[in-house]
C-alpha positions in Angstrom: -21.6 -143.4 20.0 -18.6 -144.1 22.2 -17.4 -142.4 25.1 -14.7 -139.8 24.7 -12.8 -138.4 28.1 -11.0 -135.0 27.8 -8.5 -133.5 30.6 -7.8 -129.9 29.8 -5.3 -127.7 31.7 -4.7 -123.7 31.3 -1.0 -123.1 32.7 -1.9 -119.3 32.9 -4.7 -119.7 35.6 -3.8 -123.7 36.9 -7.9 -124.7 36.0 -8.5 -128.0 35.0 -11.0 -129.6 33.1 -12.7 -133.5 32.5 -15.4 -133.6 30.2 -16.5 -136.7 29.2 -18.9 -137.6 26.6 -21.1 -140.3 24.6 -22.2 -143.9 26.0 -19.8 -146.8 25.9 -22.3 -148.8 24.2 -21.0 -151.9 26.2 -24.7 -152.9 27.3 -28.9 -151.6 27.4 -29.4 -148.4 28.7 -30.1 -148.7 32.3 -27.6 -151.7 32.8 -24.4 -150.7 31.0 -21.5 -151.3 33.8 -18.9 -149.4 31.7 -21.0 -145.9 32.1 -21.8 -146.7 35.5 -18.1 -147.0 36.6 -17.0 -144.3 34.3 -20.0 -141.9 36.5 -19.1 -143.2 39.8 -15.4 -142.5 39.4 -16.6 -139.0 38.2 -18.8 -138.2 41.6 -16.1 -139.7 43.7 -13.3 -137.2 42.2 -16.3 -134.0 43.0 -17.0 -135.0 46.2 -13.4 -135.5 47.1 -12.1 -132.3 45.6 -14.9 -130.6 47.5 -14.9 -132.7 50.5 -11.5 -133.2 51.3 -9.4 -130.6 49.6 -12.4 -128.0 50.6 -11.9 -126.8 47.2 -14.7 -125.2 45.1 -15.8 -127.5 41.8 -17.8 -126.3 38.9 -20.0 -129.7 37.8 -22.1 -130.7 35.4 -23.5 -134.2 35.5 -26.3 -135.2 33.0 -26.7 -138.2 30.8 -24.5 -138.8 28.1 -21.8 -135.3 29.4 -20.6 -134.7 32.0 -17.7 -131.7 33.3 -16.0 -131.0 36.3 -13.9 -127.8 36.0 
C-alpha cells in the first residue's frame, strides 16, 4: 500500500482536516525513514497548533492513519 495525504476544508464552519493513510513502502517496518518523517511532521503541526496557537486539536495517531482535525 502507499501512503495517501488528504487536506480537507469546510468554508461553512473554517475546520480543517489531514488524514493520511497507508505505508510508503520505502523500507522494513520499523526502519522506513519516509513514514518516520511523514509522522514527525504530523506531531510537530499538533503540538504547534496546540502549543503555540493555544488552539484545541482533535488527533488521531495510530499506525498506518492518522487525522488531525
Amino acid at each position: 500500500m502507499l501512503m495517501a495525504a488528504v487536506i480537507s476544508y469546510n468554508i461553512s464552519d473554517s475546520a480543517a482536516e489531514l488524514s493520511v493513510v497507508g505505508h510508503a513502502a520505502y523500507g522494513p517496518p520499523g526502519a522506513n525513514i519516509v513514514c518516520a518523517s511523514v509522522s514527525l511532521l504530523l506531531q510537530t503541526l499538533i503540538y504547534t497548533v496546540e502549543g503555540f496557537l493555544d488552539l484545541d486539536v482533535g488527533y488521531v495517531v495510530a499506525e498506518g492513519a492518522s487525522r488531525v482535525s
